[in-house]
N, C-alpha and C positions, 0 to 999 in steps of 0.2 A: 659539730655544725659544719655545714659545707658553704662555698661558694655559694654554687646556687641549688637553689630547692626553696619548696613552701616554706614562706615565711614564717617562721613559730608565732604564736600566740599563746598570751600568759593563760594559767588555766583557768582561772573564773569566767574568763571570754569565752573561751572552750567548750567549758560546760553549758553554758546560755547559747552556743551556736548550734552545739548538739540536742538542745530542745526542738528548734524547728528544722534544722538539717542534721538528722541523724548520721548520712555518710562523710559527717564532716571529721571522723576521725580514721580516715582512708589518708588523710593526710599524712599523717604520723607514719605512714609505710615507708616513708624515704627520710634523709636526712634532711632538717631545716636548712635553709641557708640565708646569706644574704641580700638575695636578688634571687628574682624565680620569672615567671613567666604572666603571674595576678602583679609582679607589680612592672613589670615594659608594657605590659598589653592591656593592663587596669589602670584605674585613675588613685587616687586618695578616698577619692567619694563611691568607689565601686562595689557593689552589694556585698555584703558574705556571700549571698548564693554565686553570686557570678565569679567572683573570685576564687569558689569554690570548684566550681567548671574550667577555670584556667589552670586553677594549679591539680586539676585530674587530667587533663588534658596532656602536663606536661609529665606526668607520673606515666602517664601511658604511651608516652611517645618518647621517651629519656634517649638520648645520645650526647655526647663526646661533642659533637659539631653544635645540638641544640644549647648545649650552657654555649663553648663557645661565642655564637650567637648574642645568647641574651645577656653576658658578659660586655661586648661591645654597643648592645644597644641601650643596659645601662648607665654608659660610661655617657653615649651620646645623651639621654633625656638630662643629665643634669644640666644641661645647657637650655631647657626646653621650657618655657616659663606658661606655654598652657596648662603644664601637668601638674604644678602644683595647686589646684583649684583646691577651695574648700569642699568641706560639708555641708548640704542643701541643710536648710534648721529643719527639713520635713522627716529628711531620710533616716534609718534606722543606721548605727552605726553602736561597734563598743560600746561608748561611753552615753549612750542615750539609750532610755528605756525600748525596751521593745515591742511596736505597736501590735506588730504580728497580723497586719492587714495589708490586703492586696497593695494598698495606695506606699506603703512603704516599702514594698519591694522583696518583703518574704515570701510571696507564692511560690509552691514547688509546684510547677507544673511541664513536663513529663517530670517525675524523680529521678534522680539524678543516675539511679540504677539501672531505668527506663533509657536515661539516655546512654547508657554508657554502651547498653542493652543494642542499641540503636547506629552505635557508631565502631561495634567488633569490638570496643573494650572487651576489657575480662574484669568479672570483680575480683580488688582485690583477698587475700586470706592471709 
């Protein structure tokens, strides 16, 4: 485990994220850590997909300067009493079943390989 990188998640979560986001084990290409870039720039209540888009974000963009960075800026939010917001009772999260309808927040719309597509990523291998 590292510093910083995507946050691990246990495997049963895993497996149910990779039902509706298949590139969700694009993750796994770097070491876990603990502080990453889904959680300075996400909330508690922030989708898997979007979370998912942060922490590819920071896979594809990794430097020395960027932990750095999110090293400091996690140090600042624990001072930050917006960011500990709950869970909307609506939203999809771990521990609540998965509606897997637009209104809760699983739409893939581009894919996230579309986006990666879109933004000079490279997919991972």
């Amino acid at each position: 485990m590292s510093l910083v990188g995507p946050r691990p998640e246990r495997e049963s979560i895993m497996l149910e994220y990779e039902k509706e986001l298949p590139e969700f084990y694009y993750r796994l290409k770097v070491k876990a850590g603990l502080t990453g870039y889904a959680q300075v720039y996400g909330k508690y209540n922030t989708t898997p997909y979007d979370k998912l888009k942060l922490d590819l974000f920071y896979i594809e963009n990794y430097s020395f300067l960027l932990d750095i960075k999110l090293i400091f800026m996690t140090v600042k939010i624990f001072f930050q009493k917006e960011v500990s917001e709950g869970v909307d009772d609506r939203q999809v999260n771990a521990l609540k079943d998965s509606g897997k309808t637009e209104e809760s927040g699983w739409h893939r719309e581009p894919t996230l390989l579309f986006w990666m597509q879109m933004t000079g990523g490279s997919q991972a291998s």
